[in-house]
SEDOTI-859742 format. One line per 4 residues: number of its first residue (from 0); their letters; for each residue x, y, z of N, C-alpha, C. Coordinates in steps of 0.001 Angstrom, whole numbers, plus 500000, padded with zeros to 6 digits. Layout:
# residues N
NUM> a> X/Y/Z/X/Y/Z/X/Y/Z | ...
# end
This chain:
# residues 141
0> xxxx> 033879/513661/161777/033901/513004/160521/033569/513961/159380 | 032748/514959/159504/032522/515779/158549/033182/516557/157784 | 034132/516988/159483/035424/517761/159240/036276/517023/157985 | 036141/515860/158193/037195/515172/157672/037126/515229/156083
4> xxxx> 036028/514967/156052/035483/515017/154717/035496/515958/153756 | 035155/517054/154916/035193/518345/154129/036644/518950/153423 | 037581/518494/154146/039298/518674/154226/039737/517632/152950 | 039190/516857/153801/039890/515988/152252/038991/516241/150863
8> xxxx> 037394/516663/150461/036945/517075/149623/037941/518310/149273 | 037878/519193/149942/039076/520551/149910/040217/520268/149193 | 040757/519218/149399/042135/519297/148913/041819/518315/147663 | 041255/517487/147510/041235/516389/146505/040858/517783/145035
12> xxxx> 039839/518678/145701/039527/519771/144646/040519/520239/144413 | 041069/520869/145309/042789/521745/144693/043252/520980/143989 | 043459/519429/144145/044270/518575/143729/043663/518744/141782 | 042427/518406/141877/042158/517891/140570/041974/519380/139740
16> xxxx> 041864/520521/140427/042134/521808/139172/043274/521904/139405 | 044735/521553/139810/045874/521689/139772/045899/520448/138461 | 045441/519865/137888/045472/518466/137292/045019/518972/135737 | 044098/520439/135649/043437/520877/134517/044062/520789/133249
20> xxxx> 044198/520464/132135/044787/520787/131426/044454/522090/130111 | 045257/523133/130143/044805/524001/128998/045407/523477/127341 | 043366/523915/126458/043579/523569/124710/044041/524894/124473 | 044595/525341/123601/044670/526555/122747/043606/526198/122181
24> xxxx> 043033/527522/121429/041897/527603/120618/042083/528328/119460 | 043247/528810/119169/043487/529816/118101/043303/528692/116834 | 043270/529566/115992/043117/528895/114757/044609/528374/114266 | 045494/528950/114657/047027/528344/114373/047533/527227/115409
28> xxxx> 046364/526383/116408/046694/525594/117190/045438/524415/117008 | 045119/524437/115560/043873/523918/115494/042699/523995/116229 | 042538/524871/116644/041058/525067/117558/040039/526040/116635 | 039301/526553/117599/038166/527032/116788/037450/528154/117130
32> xxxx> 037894/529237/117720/037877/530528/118557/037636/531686/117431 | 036297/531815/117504/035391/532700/116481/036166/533770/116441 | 036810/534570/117754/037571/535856/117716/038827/536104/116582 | 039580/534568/117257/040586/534667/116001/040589/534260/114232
36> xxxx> 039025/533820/114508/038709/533303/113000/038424/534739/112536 | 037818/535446/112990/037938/536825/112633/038897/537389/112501 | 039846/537501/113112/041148/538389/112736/042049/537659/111483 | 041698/536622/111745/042254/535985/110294/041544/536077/108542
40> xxxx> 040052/536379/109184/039585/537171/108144/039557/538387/107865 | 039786/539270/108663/040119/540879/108285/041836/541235/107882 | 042521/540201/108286/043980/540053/108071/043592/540043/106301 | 043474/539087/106216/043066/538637/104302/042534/539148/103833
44> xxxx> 041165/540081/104161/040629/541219/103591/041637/542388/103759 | 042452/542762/104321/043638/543709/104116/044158/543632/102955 | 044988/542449/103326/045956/541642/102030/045304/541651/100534 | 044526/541442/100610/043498/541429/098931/043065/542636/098918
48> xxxx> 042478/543334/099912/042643/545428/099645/044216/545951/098786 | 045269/545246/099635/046499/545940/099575/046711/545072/097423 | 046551/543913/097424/046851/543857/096354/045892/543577/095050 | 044553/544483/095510/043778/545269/094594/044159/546531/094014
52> xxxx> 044978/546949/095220/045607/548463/095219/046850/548697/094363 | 047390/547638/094516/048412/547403/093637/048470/546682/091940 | 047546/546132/091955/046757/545803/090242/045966/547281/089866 | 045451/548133/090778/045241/549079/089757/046229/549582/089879
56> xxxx> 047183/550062/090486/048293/551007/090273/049309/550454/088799 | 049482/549424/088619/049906/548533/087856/049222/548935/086411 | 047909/548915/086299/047022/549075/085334/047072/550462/084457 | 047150/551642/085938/047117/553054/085908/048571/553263/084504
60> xxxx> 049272/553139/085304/050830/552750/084793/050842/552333/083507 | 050361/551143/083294/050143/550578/081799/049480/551956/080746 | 048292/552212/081588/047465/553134/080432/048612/554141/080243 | 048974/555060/081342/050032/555780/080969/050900/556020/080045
64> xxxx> 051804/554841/080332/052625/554281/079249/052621/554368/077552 | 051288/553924/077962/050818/553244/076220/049608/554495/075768 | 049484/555624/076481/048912/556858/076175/049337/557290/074970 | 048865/557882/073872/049626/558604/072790/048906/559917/072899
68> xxxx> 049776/560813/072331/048996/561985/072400/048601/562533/070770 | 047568/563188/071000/046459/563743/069907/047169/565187/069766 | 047183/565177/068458/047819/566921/068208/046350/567458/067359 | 046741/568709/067585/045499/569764/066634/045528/568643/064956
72> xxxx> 046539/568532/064436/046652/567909/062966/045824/566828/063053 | 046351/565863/064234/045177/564254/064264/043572/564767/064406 | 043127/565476/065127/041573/565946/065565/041119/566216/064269 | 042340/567191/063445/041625/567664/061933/041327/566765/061235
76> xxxx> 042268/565507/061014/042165/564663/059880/041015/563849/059896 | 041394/563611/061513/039993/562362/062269/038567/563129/062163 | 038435/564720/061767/037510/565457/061509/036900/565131/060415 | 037722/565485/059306/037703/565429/057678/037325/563782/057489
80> xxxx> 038031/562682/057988/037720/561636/057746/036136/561472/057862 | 035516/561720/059254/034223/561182/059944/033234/562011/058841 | 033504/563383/058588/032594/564290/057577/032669/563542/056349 | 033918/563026/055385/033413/562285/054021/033164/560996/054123
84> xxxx> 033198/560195/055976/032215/559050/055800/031320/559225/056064 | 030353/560453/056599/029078/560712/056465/028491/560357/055613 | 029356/561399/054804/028257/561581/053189/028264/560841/052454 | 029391/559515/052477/029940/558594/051511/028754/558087/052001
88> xxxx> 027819/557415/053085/027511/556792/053507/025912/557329/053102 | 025649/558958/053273/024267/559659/053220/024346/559012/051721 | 024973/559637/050974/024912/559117/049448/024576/557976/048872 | 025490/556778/049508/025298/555408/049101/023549/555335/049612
92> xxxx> 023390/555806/050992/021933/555174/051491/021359/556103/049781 | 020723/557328/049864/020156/557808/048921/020267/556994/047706 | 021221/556548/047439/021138/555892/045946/020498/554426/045983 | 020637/553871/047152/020174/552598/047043/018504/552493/047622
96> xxxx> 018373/553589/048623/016479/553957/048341/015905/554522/047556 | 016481/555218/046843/015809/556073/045570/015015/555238/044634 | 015937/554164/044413/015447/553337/042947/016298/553965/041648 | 017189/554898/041896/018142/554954/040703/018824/554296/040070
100> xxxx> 019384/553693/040952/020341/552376/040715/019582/550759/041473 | 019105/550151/040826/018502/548672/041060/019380/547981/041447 | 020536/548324/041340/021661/547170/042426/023238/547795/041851 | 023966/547518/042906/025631/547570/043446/025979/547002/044380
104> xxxx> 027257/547566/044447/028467/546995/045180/028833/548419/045920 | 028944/548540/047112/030338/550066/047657/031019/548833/048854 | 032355/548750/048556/033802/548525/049350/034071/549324/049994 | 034546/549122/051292/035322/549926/052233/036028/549267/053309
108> xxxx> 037202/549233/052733/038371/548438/053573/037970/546281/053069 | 037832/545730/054151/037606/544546/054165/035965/544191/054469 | 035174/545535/053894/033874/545272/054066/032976/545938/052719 | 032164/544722/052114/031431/544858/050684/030088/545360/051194
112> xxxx> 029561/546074/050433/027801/545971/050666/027466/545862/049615 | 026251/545250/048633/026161/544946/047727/024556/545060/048334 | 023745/545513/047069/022571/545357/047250/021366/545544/045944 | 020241/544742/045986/019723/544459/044763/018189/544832/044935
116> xxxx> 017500/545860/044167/016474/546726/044350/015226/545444/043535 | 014363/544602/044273/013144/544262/042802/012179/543391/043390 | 010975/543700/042516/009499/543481/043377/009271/544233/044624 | 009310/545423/044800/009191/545807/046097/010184/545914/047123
120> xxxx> 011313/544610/047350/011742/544236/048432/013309/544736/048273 | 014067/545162/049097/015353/546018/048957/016377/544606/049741 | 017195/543790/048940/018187/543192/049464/019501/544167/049314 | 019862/543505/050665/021342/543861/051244/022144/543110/051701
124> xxxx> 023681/542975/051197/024456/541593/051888/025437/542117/051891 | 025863/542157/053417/027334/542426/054137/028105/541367/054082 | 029633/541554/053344/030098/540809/054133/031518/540861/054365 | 032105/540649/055140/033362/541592/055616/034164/540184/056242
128> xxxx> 034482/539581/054973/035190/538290/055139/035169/537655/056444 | 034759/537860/057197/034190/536769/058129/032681/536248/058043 | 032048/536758/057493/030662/536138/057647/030032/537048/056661 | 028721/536506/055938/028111/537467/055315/026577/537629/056120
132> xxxx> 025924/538953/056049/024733/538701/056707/023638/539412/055668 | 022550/539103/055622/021692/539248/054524/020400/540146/054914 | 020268/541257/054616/018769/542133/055502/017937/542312/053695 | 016925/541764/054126/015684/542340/053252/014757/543127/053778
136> xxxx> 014207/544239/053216/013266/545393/053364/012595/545389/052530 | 011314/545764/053022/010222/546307/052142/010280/547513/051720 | 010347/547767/050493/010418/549192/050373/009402/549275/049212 | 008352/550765/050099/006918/551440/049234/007769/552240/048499
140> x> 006994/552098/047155/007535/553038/046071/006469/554472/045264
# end
């Protein structure tokens, strides 16, 4: 009887893993297989490498393009310019701390400064048609 048992346990087993059925687990079979969730994330970290690589190349290109070039003549002028807005600028300050002049106006381009020397206190008002902004100083005499 044991025999028997054992034979037919034997085969009923073959029987029921012959019966197994296989899930896929990939992530393209809806399953959930950490390995391939990984390769599907280093796949996409490629892809967004490759077209990072390609927005700067894109970018590179642009600057290129739209590069102008500087001759000895532009450096001079852009020289000469920055030297008489120095001084336009050393000057105006000097005249308006001195106390020579108690108040003006100096324009330059779309920007006024105007400023009014009395009691001590030095007003100043920018304003460069978008907004005006107002600085008062104390100034020792």
């Amino acid at each position: 009887m044991f025999l028997i048992q054992l034979l037919l346990g034997f085969f009923v087993s073959q029987y029921a893993s012959a019966e197994m059925i296989y899930s896929p687990t990939l992530p393209q079979f809806d399953g959930g297989n950490g390995q391939a969730l990984g390769i599907v994330q280093f796949e996409k970290r490629q892809i967004d490498s490759r077209n990072a690589r390609a927005d700067s190349a894109l970018a590179s290109a642009s600057r290129l393009a739209n590069k102008t070039t500087t001759t000895n003549a532009d450096r001079l002028i852009s020289s000469i310019t920055n030297y008489l807005n120095v001084k336009i600028a050393r000057r105006f300050a000097n005249e308006v701390l001195s106390g020579d002049a108690p108040r003006g106006i100096i324009s330059v381009g779309n920007v006024s400064i105007g400023y009014v020397r009395s009691d001590g206190f030095l007003s100043l008002e920018i304003d460069d048609r978008k907004s005006v902004s107002i600085i008062e100083l104390h100034v020792v005499q």
